[in-house]
N, C-alpha and C positions, 0 to 999 in steps of 0.2 A: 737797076737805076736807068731812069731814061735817059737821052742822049741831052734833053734841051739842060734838064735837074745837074746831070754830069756837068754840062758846062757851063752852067752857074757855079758850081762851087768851087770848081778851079780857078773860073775868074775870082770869085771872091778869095782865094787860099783857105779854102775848108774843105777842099775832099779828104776820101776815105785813105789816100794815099801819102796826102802831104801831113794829117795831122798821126801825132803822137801813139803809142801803142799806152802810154801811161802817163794822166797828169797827175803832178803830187801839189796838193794845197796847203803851205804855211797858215796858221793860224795861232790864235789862241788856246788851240784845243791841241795843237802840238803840228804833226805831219800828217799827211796821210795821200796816200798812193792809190789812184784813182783810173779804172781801166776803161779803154775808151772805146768802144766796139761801134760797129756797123747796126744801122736799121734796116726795113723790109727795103728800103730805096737806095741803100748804099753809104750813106751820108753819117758822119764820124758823131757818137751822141758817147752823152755820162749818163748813168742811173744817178736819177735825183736822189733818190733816201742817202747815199753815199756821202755823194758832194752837201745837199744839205745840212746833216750832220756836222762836217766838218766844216763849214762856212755858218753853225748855229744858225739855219734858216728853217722854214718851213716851207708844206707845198698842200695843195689841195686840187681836188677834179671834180669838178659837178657841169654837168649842162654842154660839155663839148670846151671847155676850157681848164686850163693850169693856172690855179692863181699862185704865185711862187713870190716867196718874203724871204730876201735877204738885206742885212741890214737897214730893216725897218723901210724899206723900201720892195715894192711890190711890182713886179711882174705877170702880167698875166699873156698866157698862150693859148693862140687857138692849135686846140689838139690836132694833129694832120695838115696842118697848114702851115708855111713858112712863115708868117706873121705873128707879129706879138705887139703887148700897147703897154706902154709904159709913160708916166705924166700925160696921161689921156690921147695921149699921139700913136698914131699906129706907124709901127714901124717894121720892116723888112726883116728878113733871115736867109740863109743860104741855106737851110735845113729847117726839119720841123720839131717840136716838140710831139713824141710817143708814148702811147701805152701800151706796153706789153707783160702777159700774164702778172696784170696787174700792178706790174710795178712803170712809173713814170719816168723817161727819158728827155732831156735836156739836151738841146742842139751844143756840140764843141764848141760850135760858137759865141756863146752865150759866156765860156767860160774865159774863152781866150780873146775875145774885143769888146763882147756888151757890160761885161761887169767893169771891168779896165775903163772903157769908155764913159759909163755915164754913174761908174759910183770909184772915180778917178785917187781921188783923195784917201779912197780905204783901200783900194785892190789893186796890182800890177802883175803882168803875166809877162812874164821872162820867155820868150818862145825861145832859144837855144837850150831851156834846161828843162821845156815841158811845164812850169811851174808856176803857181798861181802864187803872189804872196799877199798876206795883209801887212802895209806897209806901217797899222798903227801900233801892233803890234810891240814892234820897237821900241817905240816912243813911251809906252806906259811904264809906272813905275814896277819893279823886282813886287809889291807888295801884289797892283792889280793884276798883273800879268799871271797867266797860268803859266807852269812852266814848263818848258819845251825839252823833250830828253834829248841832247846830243849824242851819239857814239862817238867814242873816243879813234879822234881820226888817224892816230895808229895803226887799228885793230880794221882789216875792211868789214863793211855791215855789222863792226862793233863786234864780230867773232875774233877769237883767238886764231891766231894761224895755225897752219897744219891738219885743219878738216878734212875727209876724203869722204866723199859718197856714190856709192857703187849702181850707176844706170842700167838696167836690165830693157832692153828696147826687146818683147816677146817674137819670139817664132823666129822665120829669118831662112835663106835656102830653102832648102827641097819643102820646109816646113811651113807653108804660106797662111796658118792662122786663118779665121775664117774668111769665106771668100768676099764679104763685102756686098751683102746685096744690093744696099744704094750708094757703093762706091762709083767713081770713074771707072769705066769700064779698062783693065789690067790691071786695078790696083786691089789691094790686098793687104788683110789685118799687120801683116809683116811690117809692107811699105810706111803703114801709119806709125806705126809702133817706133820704127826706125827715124823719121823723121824728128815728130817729137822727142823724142831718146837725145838725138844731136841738137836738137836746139834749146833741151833742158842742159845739153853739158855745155855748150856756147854762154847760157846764163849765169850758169853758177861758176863758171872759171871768169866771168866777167865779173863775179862777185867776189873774188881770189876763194872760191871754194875748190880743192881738189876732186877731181873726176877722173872713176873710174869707169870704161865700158864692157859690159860683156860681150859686147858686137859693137862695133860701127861701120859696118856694111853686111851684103845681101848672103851672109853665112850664118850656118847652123850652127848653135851650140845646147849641149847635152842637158836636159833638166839638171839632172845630178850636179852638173859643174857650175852653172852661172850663179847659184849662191854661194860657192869658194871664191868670186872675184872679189867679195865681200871681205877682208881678212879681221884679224883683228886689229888693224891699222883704220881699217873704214867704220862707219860713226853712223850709216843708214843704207840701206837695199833697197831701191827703186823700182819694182817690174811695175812695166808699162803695157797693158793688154785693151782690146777691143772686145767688147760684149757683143753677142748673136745669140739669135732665139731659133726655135725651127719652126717650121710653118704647121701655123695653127690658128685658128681665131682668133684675131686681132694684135696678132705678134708684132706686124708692123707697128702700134701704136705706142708699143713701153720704149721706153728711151730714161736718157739718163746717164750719168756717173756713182761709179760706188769706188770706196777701196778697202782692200782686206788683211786681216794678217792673222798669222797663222792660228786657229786654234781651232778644235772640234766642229764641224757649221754647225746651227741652230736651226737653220730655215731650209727647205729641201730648193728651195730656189739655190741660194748660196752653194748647197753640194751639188747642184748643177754646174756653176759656173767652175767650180775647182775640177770636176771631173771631165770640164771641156777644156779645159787647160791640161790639166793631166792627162788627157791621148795623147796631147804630142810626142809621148814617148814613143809613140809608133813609128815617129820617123826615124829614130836610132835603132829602131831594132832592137831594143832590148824590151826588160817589163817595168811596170812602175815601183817593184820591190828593188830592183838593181838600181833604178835610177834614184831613188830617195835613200837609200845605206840603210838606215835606220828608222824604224818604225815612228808614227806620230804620238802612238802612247809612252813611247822610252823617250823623245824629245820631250813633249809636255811634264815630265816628272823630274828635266833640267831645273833643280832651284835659279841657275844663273840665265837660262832662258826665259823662264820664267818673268824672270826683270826685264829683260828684252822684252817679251812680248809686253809689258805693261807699259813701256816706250813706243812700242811699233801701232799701239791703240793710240797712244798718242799722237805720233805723228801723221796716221791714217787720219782723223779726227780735222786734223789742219789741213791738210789734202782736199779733206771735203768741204772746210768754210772758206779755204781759199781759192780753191774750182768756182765754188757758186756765184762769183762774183765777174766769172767770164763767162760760164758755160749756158747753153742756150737749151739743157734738157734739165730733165727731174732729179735735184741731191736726194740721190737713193739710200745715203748713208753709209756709216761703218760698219762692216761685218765681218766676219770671220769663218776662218775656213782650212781644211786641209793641202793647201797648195804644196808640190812637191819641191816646185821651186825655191819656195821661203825657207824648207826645212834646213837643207844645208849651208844656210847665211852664218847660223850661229850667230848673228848681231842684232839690231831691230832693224826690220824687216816688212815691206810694206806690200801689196800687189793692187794697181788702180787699172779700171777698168773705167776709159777715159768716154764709151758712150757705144751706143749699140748702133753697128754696121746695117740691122734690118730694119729699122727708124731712118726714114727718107730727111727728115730735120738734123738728126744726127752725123747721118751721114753726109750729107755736105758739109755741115762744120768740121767733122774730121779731118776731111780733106781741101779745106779752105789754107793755104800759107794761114792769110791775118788767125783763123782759128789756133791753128795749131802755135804756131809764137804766141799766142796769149795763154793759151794753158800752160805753154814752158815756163811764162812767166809767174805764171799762178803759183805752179807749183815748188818753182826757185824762191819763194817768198814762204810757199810755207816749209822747204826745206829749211832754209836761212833761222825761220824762227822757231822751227824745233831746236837746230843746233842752240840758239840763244838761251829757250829755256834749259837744256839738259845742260849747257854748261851754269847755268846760275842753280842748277840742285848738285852739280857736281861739286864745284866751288862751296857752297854751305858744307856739303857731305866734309869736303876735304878741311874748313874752317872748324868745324865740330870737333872731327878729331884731334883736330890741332891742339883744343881746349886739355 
């Protein structure tokens, strides 16, 4: 960000700093949690299709402009320009509207004073709660009104109390994970892993979810052991890992997030990444048979793992549409794989490989603070909403029987 850009937006209160990590929009179309990231310049923006959606607007780009329709009311942006013109008046921004692979980005500002401001009557933004509301909302009768699901504000995040979800932050001591090619220079697959790991357990105990760690600090723990931190008191397995390629033509260019969970790979890429997970047994000193107890064909023929695993597809699944809405590389998708770490979870069981260390793109987001809180956050939301749905099939499960 330049210097002159920086200090425009702080005079205005729209830097990268002062605004929100997440605005949520009230509407018609119920809630929705909306994340607010950085552009090439610095400057705090919303991915339009998002916010659109949930303010039923529209947006279009042709010729070097945004024509953007909400409530029948039209805005148009010059794309890369602070400017925009709205009732044929051009008016000012402390940010610009962006395009990035393909998808169009909306100045923060736009959500938290231009709508407020000049479509007053239908929108208010509450800045102490982050939230955009439609004030008309209210006003409509039970028949027009869509209706809005509440959680019952008993329960936090409408879950049941008593959840525990077991954080695995990868590598850790003597065991430093790949070295980071376009990391900071001393940092290290460990460091990241670690970091993230703590500020996914910061979210989801803010979300009264129990957390457990297999590390929270710079020590080593055993393949074998960190999916026993898992018990059967815990409800999901989190390993958290950093992707790396070796050099080779055009290694630096894949980038991306995947997450796995345990079963046979299908793709000799996949039994890569499991087999570069699985050396770290080299820093214990032992082999990979000692560290995993039990073979992957005697776990796989588990009937009750088996149900685990069709949970842990699930929750990888959510991992991956709730990542794609911060991460700034390629959703490489759900796969699966023989990880040694997963095996001894015994519960559902997930392994995310949050983006590749030899991708210069990547690597700076990993080791960006704002990046990494947004992916914690990503992925607290889609913990939260596995928990929600596996308790509404437990609940049927348990109402069935009841019959």
């Amino acid at each position: 960000m330049t210097a002159t850009l920086a200090l425009l937006l702080a005079l205005a209160g729209f830097g990268s700093d002062s605004a929100p990590m997440i605005v949520t929009v009230s509407s018609a179309r119920g809630e929705a949690r909306l994340p607010v990231r950085t552009d090439a310049s610095g400057a705090p923006v919303i991915a339009a299709p998002a916010l659109l959606t949930a303010l039923d607007g529209s947006a279009r780009v042709a010729d070097g402009w945004a024509e953007v329709s909400v409530a029948r009311q039209a805005f148009r942006f010059l794309v890369g320009t602070p400017l925009y013109v709205f009732g044929n008046q051009l008016q000012a921004l402390a940010g610009s509207a962006s395009v990035s692979r393909d998808t169009l980005y909306l100045p923060f500002q736009f959500v938290a004073q231009v709508l407020p401001s000049f479509l007053g009557e239908r929108y208010r933004y509450d800045w102490r709660r982050a939230r955009l509301i439609d004030v008309t909302v209210a006003s409509r009768s039970p028949v027009a009104r869509a209706p809005i699901p509440i959680a019952d504000p008993r329960l936090p995040n409408g879950l049941r109390p008593g959840h525990i979800v077991t954080i695995d932050p990868g590598h850790g001591g003597v065991d430093p994970g790949n070295p980071g090619t376009f990391f900071p220079r001393g940092t290290r697959e460990k460091d990241v892993t670690l970091q993230v790991g703590l500020l996914l357990r910061d979210e989801l105990k803010r979300r009264s979810v129990g957390v457990t760690m297999t590390r929270s600090s710079d020590t080593l723990i055993a393949l074998g052991d960190r999916g026993r931190f898992c018990t059967e008191a815990c409800d999901l397995f989190v390993s958290l890992h950093v992707n790396s390629l070796a050099r080779r033509p055009g290694y630096t260019d894949i980038r991306g997030f995947e997450t796995y969970f345990l079963a046979e790979a299908r793709t000799e890429d996949a039994a890569r990444v499991a087999q570069m997970e699985n050396e770290a047994v080299r820093f214990e000193g032992g082999t990979p048979d000692a560290a995993s107890g039990v073979g992957l064909d005697f776990i796989l023929k588990d009937l009750q793992l088996n149900e685990h695993l069709r949970e842990s597809a699930r929750a990888a699944d959510l991992v991956q549409r709730n990542l794609t809405t911060v991460h700034v590389g390629d959703n490489r998708g759900v796969k699966q794989a023989g990880f040694m770490v997963l095996t001894t979870a015994r519960r559902p069981a997930i392994l995310v490989e949050l983006g590749y260390s030899t991708n210069p793109e990547d690597g700076r987001f990993l080791t960006t603070y704002a990046s990494q809180k947004a992916m914690a956050f990503s992925l607290a939301d889609a913990v939260v909403e596995y928990l929600l749905e596996y308790e509404r099939k437990t609940h049927s499960a348990d109402s069935g029987a009841s019959r």
